[in-house]
N, C-alpha and C positions, 0 to 999 in steps of 0.2 A: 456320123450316122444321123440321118432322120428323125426327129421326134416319133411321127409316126411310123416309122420302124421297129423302135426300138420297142413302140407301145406292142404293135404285133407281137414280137418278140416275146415281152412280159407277158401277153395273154397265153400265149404258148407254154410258155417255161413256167407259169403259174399254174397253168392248170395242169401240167406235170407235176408238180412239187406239192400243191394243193389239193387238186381236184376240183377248182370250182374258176372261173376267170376271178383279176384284179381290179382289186377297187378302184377309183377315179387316183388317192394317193399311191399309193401302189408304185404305179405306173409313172406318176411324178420322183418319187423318189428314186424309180427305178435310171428314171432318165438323168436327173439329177448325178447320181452317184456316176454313170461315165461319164459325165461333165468331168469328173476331179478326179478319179483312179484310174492307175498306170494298168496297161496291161487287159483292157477289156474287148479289144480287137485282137483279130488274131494274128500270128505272125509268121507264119509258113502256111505252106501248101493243105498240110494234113489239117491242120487249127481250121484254115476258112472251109472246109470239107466238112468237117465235123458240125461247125456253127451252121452251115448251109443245111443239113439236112439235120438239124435239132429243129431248126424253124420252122419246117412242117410241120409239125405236131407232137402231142404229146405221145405217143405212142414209139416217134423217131429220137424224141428227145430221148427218152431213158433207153434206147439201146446208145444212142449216140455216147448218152453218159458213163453208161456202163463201160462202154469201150475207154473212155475217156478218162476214169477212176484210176485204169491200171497202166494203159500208154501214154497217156499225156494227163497227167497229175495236175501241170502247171498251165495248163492249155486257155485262152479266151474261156471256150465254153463252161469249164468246170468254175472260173472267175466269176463269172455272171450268173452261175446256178447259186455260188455262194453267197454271194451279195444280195441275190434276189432272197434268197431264201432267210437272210438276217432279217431285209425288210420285211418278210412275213413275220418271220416272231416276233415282229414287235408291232402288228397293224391289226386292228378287231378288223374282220372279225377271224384273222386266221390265227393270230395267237393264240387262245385255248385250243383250238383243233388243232393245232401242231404238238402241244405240249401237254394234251391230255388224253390218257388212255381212257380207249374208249369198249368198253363192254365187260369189263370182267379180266382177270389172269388169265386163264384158258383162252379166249375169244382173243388176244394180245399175242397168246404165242401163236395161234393160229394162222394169223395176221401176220407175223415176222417170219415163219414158216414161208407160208405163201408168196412173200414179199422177196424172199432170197431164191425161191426156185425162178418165179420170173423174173427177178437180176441175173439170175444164171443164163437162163433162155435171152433175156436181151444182149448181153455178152457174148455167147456163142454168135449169136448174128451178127454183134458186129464185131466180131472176129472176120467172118467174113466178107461182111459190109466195106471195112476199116483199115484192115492189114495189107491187102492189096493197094491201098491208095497213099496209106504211110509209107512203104516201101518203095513206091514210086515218086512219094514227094520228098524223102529223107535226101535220097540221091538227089533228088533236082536240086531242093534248098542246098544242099554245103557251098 
């Protein structure tokens, strides 16, 4: 893949996982890291489907992921979320924002509250987004 793909990619998948785009490192390390790990393309029909329409945006990504959590565990895309998301915690400035709560106990659960209803909601969607295309690609891949 592309450098400049992959960079799209990390802008996407960063400001999924962050909230804000990735720094100039970022984006290196992110390219870096599939230089040398297995397993960060996908390998059936449903994987490049999933990857395909996580790359639109962050809004696609987290339903994409959501679906992706529970059907495909070991998928490209959840590869990539994880990898990217290592090289966040360890790059200022997303470090502390990832690993610090921020407003108070109440304002936290609020936050984790609200966080799981729209995981829900992204799930239901792509439930139906997802399931129709896994079910057509399971068959075709064997």
């Amino acid at each position: 893949m592309s450098t400049e793909r992959l960079g799209r990619e990390c802008e996407v998948f960063t400001r999924y996982l962050a909230g804000r785009p990735p720094t100039p490192y970022v984006v290196r390390r992110y390219a870096d890291a599939h230089a040398v790990l297995a397993n960060m393309e996908p390998r059936d029909g449903h994987g490049r489907w999933l990857l395909r329409v996580a790359r639109t945006g962050p809004l696609s990504c987290r339903i994409a992921d959501a679906w992706a959590r529970l059907a495909a565990p070991r998928s490209a895309l959840r590869n990539k979320l994880v990898v990217l998301l290592a090289i966040l915690e360890v790059s200022p400035p997303f470090a502390a924002a990832l690993d610090q709560p921020r407003g108070g106990r109440a304002l936290e659960w609020a936050r984790i509250s609200v966080s799981g209803m729209v995981s829900l909601l992204a799930l239901l969607v792509g439930l139906v987004l997802f399931l129709p295309v896994r079910l057509i690609s399971g068959a075709r891949d064997r």
